[in-house]
C-alpha positions in Angstrom: 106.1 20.3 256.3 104.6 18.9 253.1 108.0 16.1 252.5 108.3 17.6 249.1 111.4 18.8 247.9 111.5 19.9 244.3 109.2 21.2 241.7 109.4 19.2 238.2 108.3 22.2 235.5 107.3 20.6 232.0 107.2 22.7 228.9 107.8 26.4 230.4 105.7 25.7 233.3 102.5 24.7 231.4 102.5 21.2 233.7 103.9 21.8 237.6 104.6 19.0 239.7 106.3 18.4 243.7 108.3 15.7 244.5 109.7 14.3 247.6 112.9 11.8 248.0 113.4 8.8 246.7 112.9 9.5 243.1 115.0 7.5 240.4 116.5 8.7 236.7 113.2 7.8 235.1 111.9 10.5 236.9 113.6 12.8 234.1 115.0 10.5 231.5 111.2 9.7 230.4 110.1 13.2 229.9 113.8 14.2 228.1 113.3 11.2 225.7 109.5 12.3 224.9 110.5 15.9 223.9 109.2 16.7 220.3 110.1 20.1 220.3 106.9 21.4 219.7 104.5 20.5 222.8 106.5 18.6 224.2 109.9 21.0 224.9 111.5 21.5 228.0 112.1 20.4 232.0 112.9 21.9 234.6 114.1 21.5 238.4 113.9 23.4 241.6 115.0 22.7 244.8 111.9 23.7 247.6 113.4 25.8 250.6 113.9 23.8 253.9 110.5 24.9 255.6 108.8 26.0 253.0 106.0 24.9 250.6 105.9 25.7 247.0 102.1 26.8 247.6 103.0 29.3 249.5 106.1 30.1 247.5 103.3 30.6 244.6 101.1 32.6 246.8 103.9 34.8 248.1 104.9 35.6 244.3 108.5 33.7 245.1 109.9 32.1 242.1 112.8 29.8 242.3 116.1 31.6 242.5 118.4 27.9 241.2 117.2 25.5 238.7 118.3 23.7 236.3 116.4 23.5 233.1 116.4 21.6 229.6 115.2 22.3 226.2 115.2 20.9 223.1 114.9 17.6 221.7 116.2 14.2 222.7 119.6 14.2 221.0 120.2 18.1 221.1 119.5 19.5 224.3 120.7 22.4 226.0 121.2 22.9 229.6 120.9 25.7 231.3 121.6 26.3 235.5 121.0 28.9 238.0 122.8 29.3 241.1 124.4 31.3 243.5 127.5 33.6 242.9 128.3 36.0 240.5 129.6 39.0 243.1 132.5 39.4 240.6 129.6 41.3 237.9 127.6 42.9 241.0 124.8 39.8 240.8 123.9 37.8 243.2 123.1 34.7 241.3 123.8 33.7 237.9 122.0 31.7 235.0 124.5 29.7 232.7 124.5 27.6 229.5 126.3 24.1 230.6 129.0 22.7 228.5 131.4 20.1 227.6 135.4 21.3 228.0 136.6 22.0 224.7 139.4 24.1 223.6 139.1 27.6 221.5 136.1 29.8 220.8 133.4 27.7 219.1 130.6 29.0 216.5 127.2 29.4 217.7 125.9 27.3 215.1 123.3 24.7 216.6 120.1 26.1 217.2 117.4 24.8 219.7 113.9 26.0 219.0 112.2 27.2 222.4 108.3 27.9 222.5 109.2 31.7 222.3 112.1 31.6 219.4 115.7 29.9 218.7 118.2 29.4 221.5 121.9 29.2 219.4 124.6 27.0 221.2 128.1 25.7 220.1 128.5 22.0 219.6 129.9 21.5 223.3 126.7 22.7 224.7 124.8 20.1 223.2 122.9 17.4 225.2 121.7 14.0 224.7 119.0 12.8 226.7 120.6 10.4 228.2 123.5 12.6 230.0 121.2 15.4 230.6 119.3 12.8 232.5 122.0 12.1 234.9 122.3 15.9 235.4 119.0 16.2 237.0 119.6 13.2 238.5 122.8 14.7 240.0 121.2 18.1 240.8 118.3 16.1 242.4 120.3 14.7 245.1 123.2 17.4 245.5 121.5 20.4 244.6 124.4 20.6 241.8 125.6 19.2 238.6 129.0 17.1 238.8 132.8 18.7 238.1 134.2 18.9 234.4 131.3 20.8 233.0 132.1 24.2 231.3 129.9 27.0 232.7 129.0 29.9 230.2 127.4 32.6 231.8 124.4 34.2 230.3 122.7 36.5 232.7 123.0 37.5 236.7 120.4 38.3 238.7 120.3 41.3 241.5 118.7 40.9 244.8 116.0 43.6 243.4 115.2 40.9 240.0 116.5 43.5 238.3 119.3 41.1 235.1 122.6 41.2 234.0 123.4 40.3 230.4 126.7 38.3 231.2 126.3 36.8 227.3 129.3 38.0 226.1 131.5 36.8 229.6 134.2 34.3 229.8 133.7 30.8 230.3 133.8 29.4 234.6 
């Protein structure tokens, strides 16, 4: 057992690091506020399977089936997480955009640039990098972000890897 349990992604994967317990907010608050949006874009989070190592996860061709992942730049983030669920669309997990509750459709009409092209979100599902922050935080040590956060989902996954587009579904 190595005694790490996450992987810390940096910029699509371009920088990979383990970590164990024990880890503060600074652990992701420093990286959120340094974004640029150029080199300097995105973080992500993955739990470790009990009992495995993310070696041999690598090794084995196993990527991460929850996350939760950030893009952006310091005062307009977006948040994206993975996790279990989604038998309702024949998936068995689901990747959504994170949001604040807010009533009524809203226009996609704030863009994030992404190394690969422009991610469009509504004003709810925008992020400082302060709050975004205390998401990983939360995810670190529950393995989930906290209650009152609007959930749209954007694509399921089947057990074969095969995707679901689940863009145009209601909000959870």
């Amino acid at each position: 057992m190595s005694g790490y349990t996450h992987v810390i992604t940096y910029d699509g994967g371009v920088l990979v690091s383990e970590i164990g317990g024990g880890r503060d907010i600074s652990t992701f608050s420093n990286p959120l506020h340094n974004f640029n949006g150029d080199d300097q874009w995105s973080l992500g989070l993955a739990p470790i399977p009990p009992g495995k190592k993310y070696s041999e996860m690598l090794k084995a061709g196993e990527l991460s089936t929850q996350y939760l992942q950030a893009a952006g730049v310091p005062d307009t983030l977006t948040v994206e997480i993975r996790k279990p669920g989604g038998q309702q669309w024949g998936v068995d997990s689901v990747r959504y955009t994170v949001g604040h509750p807010h009533s009524g459709a809203e226009p996609l009409d704030v863009s994030i640039q992404l190394a690969h092209g422009v991610k469009m979100i509504s004003r709810a599902q925008v992020f400082a990098a302060d709050e975004t922050a205390e998401l990983f935080f939360a995810y670190y040590r529950t393995g989930d972000i906290p209650d009152g956060y609007e959930l749209q989902p954007i694509e399921g996954y089947r057990a074969d890897g095969s995707a679901v587009d689940l863009s145009h579904t209601a909000v959870k």
